[in-house]
N, C-alpha and C positions, 0 to 999 in steps of 0.2 A: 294882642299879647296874652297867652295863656298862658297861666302858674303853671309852673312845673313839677312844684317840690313840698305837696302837703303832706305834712309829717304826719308817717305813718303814729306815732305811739300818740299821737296827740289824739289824730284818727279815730285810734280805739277809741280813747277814754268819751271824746264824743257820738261815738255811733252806738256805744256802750248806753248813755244817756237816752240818743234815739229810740234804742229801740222801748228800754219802758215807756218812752212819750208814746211813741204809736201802738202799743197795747196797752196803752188805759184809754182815759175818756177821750183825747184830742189832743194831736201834736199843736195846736193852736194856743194852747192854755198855758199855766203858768211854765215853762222850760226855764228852770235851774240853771246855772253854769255849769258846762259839763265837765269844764275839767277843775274843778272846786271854787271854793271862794277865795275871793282875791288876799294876798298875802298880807297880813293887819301884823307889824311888828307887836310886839309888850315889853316893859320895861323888864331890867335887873336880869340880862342876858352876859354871857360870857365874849370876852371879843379875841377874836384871834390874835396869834404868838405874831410879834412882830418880826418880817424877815431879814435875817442877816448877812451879814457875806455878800458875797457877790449877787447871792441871787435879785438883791434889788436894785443894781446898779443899772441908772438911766443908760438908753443907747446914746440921750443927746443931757448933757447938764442942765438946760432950759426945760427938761423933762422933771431932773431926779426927782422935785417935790411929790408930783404923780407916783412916783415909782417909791416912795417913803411912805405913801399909807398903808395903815390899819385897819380893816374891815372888822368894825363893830355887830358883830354877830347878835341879832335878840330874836327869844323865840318867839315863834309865826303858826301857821293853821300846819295842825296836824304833826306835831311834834319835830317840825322843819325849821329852822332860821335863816331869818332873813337881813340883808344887810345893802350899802348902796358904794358902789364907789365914783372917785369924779374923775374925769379923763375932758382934754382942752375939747369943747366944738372943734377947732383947728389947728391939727399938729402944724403947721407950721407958722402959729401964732400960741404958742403956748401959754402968753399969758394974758390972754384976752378970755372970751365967755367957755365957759365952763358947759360936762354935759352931767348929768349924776345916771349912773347903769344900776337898774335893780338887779338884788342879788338875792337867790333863793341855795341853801346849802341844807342836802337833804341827808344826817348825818348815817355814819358806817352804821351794820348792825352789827358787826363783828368783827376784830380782832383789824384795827386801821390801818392800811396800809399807806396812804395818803390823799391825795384830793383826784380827782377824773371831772375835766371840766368838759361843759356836753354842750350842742345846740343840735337843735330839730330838725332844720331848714327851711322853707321861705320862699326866697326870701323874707324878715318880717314876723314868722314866727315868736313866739316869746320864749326865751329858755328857760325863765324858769318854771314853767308849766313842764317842761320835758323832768326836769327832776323832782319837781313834786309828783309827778307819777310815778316814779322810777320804780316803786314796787311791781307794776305790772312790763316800763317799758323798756328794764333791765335784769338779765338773770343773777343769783343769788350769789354766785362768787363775786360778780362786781360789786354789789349793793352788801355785802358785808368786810369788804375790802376798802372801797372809797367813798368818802363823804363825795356825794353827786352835788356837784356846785353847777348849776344853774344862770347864765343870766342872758337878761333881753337886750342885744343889741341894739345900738343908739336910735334912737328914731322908732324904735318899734315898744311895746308892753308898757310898761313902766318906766322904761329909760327914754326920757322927753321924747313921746309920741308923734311923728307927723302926720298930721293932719290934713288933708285933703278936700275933702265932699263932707257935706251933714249926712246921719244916716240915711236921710229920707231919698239923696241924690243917689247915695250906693249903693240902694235898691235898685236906682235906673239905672246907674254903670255896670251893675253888674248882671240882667235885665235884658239889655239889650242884645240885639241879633247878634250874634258874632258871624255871620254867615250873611251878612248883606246879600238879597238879588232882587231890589227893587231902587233907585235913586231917591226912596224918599227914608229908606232902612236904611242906604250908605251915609245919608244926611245925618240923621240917628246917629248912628255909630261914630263921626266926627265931631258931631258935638258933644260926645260922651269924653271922646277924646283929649278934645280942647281942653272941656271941663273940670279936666282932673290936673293934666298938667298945670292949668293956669291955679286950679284950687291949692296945689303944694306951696306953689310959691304964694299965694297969696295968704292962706293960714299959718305958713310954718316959715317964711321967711329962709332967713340964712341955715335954718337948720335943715333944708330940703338939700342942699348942697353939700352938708358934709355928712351922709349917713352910707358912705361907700364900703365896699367890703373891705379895702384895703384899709379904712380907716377904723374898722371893728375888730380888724387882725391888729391892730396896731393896742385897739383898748384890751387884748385878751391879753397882750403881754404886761400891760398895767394890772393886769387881774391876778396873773402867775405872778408878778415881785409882791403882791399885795398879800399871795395867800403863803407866800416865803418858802414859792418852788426856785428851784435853781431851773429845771424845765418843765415843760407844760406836758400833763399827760391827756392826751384828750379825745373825744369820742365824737364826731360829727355826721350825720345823715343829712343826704339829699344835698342842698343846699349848703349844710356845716359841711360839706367838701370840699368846696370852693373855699369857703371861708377858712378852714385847715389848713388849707394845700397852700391858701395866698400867704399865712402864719411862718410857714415854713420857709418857704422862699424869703419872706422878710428878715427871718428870725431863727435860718438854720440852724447855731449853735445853743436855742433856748429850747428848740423842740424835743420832747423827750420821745413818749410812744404814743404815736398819733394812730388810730383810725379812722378813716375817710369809707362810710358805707352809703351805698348807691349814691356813684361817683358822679362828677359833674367834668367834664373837659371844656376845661377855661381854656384853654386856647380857640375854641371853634366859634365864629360867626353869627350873630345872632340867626341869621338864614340857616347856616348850618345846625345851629341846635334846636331851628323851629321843624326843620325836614326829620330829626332824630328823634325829636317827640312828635310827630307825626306819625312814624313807622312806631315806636314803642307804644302808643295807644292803640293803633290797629291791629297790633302783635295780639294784646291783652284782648282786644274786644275780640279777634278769632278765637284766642283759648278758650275764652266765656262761652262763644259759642260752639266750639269742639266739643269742647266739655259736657253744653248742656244737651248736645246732639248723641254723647254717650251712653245717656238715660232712653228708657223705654217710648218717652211720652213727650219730646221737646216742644214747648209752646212755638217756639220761635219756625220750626218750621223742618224738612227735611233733609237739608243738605246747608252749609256754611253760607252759600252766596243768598239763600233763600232766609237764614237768619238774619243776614247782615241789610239785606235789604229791606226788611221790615222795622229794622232798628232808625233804619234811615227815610220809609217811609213815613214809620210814627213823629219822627222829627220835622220830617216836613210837614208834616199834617197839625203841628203844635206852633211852627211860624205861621201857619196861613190862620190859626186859630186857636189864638191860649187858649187853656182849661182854665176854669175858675176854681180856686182853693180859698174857700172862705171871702173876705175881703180882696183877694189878693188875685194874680196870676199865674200858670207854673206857664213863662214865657220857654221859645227856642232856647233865649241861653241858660235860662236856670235849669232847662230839662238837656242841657248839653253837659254844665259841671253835675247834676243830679248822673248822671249816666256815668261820669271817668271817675267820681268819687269813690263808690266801690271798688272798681278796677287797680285800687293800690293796694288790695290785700283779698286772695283767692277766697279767704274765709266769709267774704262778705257777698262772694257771690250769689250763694242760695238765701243765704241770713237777707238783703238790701236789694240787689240788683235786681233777682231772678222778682219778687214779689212788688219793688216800684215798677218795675217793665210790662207787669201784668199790672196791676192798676191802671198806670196811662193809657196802654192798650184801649179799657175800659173807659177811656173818660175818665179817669178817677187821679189828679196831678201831685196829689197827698203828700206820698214818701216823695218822690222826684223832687220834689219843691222844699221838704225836709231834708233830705240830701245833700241839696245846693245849698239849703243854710246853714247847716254843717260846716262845709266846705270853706264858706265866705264866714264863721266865727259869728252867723246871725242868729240873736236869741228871740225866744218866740214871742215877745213885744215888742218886738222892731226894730232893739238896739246892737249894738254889734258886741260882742264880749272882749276884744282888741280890736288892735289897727292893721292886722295882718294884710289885707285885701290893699288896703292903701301904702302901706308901708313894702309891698311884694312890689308894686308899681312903682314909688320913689327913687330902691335900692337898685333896682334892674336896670330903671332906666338913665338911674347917674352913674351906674357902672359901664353900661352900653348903650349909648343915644339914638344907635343908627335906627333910623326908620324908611320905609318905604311909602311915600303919600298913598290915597286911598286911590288913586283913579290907578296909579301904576301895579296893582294888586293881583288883579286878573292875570297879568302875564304872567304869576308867580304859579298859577292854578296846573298846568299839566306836572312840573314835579311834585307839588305836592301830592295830588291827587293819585301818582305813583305811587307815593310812600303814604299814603291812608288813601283808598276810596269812601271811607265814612267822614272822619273827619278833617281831611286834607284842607278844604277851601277854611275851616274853620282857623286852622294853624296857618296857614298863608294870609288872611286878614289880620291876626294877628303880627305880624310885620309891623304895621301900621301902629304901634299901641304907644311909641311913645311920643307920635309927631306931636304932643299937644304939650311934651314937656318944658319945662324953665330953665330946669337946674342944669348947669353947668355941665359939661362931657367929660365925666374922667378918666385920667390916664392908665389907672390902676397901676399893675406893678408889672407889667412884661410879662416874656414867656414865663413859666414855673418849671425848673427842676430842683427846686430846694438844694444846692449840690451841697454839700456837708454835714444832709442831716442823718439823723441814725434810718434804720431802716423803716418806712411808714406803712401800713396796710391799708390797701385800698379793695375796697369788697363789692361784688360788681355780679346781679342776679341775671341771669337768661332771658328773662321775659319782664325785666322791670317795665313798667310802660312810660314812666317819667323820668329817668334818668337809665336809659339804655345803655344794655352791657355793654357795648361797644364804646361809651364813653370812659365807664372805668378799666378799659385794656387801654387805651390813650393815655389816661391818665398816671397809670402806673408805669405806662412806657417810659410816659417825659418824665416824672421824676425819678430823679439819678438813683435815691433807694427804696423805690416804689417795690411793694411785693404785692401780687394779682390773688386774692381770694374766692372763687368762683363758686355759688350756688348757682344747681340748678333747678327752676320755678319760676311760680309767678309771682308778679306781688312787687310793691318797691322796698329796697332795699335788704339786704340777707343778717342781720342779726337779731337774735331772739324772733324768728322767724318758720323755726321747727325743724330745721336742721343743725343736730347737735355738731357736727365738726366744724361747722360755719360757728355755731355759738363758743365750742372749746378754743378753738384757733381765736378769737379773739381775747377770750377771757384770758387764757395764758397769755397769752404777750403783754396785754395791759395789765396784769399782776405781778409777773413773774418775767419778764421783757425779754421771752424767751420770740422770737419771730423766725416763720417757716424759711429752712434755708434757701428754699426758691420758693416762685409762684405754685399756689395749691386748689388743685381743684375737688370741691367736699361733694360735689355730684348733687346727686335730688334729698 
């Protein structure tokens, strides 16, 4: 099972950090949080207006207490406030164990229009890191229009964490071959498997079973009566697609002006959306290497099949033989997410890609191995800065259970290896990622066409490699007032992305609830 949906703006702020690690003394040395310090409330803060009217009426009476609070606002790092609210562990035991959601509200700078509630995607992500950055990972009409509210869905950040592996395991989970072809690498790779399913439930108990999306669609509308919206205005990437789109179908009459960027289509099969990110990685790694074949001087070699194969020999040549990076190893799979990391944003190609791919080349597993802990939220004394990595595995796989055992694998190897000849066997072993799970199989909420909600925008890039175009023309299809936003690029997801009609078409409708009368295509 490969992540699919690392937030781009988070991204930055971490590869932002990277790169002063790797031009000073050693990426090994003290690494900072990169996306700031953790949220420390302080007393004698302001608490928000309590809401009235309808907007806070429970869907269920066994709810309204939920739907009655007051988010005690106090300020936090960086002139942000922070606040927490509680929602049941189990809607359908309302008054049994409680969860408490951290809340980060990162206030307008200008002239308020009202609240824009946000998530990164994930799954596992922490949202309120998406709005404590929001100066760089929202443009200036939003961030002086809406206070950016923030928060970490259950089981992930600060909102009761599940827990999994000690750091020291999720070094090996995440370490290990994803590419098995030896029976003692497949042994590996199953007991990683085992390891973690069994570790959910064993650390995190009952709370490994309710951290579903339909159950974080259910806490954002505890979040909307809390913050005394009548509807939700809201902003979701990657992941927060799903999580949006599932809101809406729940919650058609509360949904206000939703964007869904770099969509996710819930309807499709876990097969089916490991074949999709299969093809949207190989998409990207061609463009990298079209690209770098445009230039005078390409390292990689003279023609695309002759890039692509070097890319795929150096990988081979790092499973039959880690590099050593200090204490440590840049194994296959760390030099596997070391490699698609970059590939979510074209800007990091020359800046990360182009200069870890010439290091490995050399022996040298540095950035690649910087990269991957990036990626996986690991800081450079071995701890992790969240639960992302573990919390992307819980939510996936109580959302969708189906697994394919390890030995049935291989059969999956000719279409994948269609839809990627680099990483294809890599995304078809992935199949296999949740057979070690616990937690219960859930239903979620059916097909999605939200049918009565107002119109939602769904923005959907050409060449994203982890949420492929193709998913948000699906997605916009099924829902009944889906509108198609189309950039075209690379890169995941198209806002604040460098295409200003992509960035105006969203800004207006989320300020101004003005939406294009049909699907609009803003071009490159």
């Amino acid at each position: 099972m490969t992540r699919p949906t690392n937030p781009v703006a988070l991204l930055v702020a971490a590869l932002m950090t990277l790169l002063l690690a790797l031009t000073g003394c050693s990426f090994l040395g003290d690494d900072s949080a990169a996306l700031g310090p953790a949220a420390t409330p302080s007393a004698g803060a302001p608490t928000s207006e309590a809401p009235t009217g309808d907007a806070r009426k429970a869907p269920d009476p066994a709810l309204q207490s939920f739907y009655d609070q007051k988010i005690s606002w106090k300020p936090c790092d960086d002139g942000n406030q922070c606040g927490s609210l509680e929602v049941p562990l189990d809607y359908a035991d309302p008054g049994g164990k409680t969860i408490e959601l951290t809340l980060l509200k990162n206030p307008a700078e200008g002239k308020r229009a009202g609240n824009l509630v946000v998530n990164p995607g994930g799954p596992g992500a922490p949202g309120t890191d998406y709005a404590r950055n929001a100066g760089f990972a929202f443009g200036a009409p939003l961030r002086d229009a809406f206070d950016v509210i923030g928060f970490d869905p259950r089981g992930t950040g600060g909102s009761d964490p599940v827990d999994c592996l000690s750091d020291r395991d999720l070094d090996g989970y995440l370490a290990v071959d994803p590419d098995p072809d030896t029976p003692a690498e497949a042994s590996d790779l199953q007991g990683w498997i085992d390891a973690i399913g069994q570790g959910c439930t064993d650390k995190s108990g009952a709370l490994a079973a309710h951290i579903s999306t339909a159950e974080a669609a259910r806490d954002m509308d505890v979040l909307r009566a809390a913050l005394g919206d009548e509807t939700l205005t809201y902003l979701g990437a990657s992941y927060g697609t799903k999580l949006g789109a599932t809101y809406a179908e729940l919650f058609p009459k509360r949904a206000g002006r939703l964007v869904l960027d770099g969509a996710v289509d819930p309807s499709l099969s876990s097969r089916e959306s490991s074949l999709g990110q299969a093809r949207g990685f190989q998409r990207a790694l061609d463009a990298y290497v079209d690209d770098c074949l445009e230039g005078s001087d390409c390292f990689l070699g003279h023609t695309r099949q002759e890039g692509l194969d070097r890319i795929s020999g150096f990988l081979d040549d790092v499973d039959r033989q880690p590099i050593k990076v200090g204490s440590r190893e840049l194994t296959v799979g760390n030099a596997f997410y070391g490699i698609v990391t970059p590939l979510y944003n074209q800007d990091y190609w020359d800046s990360y890609l182009t200069p870890a791919l010439k290091q490995g080349f050399e022996g040298n597993g540095t950035m690649l191995l910087a990269l991957s802990d990036v990626y996986a939220s690991r800081g450079g004394d071995g701890s992790y800065e969240n639960n992302s990595s573990e919390a992307f595995y819980a939510i996936s796989c109580l959302d969708d259970s189906t697994s394919v055992p390890l030995s049935k694998v291989p059969a999956q190897f000719p279409a994948f290896e269609k839809a990627s000849p680099t990483f294809g066997k890599v995304f078809a072993w992935g199949l296999a990622g949740c057979a070690g799970s616990e937690a219960p199989e859930s239903t979620g909420v059916g097909p999605i066409d939200a049918a009565g909600a107002p119109p939602i925008l769904v923005v959907g890039t050409t060449r994203d490699p982890a949420t492929p175009y193709e998913w948000a023309q699906a997605l916009a299809a099924q829902l009944k007032s889906g509108v198609l936003v189309t950039r075209d690029g690379d890169g995941h997801t198209g806002y604040n992305m460098g295409n200003q009609c992509v960035d105006d078409t969203i800004e207006t409708f989320l300020i101004d609830g003005t939406a294009p009368a049909g699907d609009k295509d803003c071009g490159s």
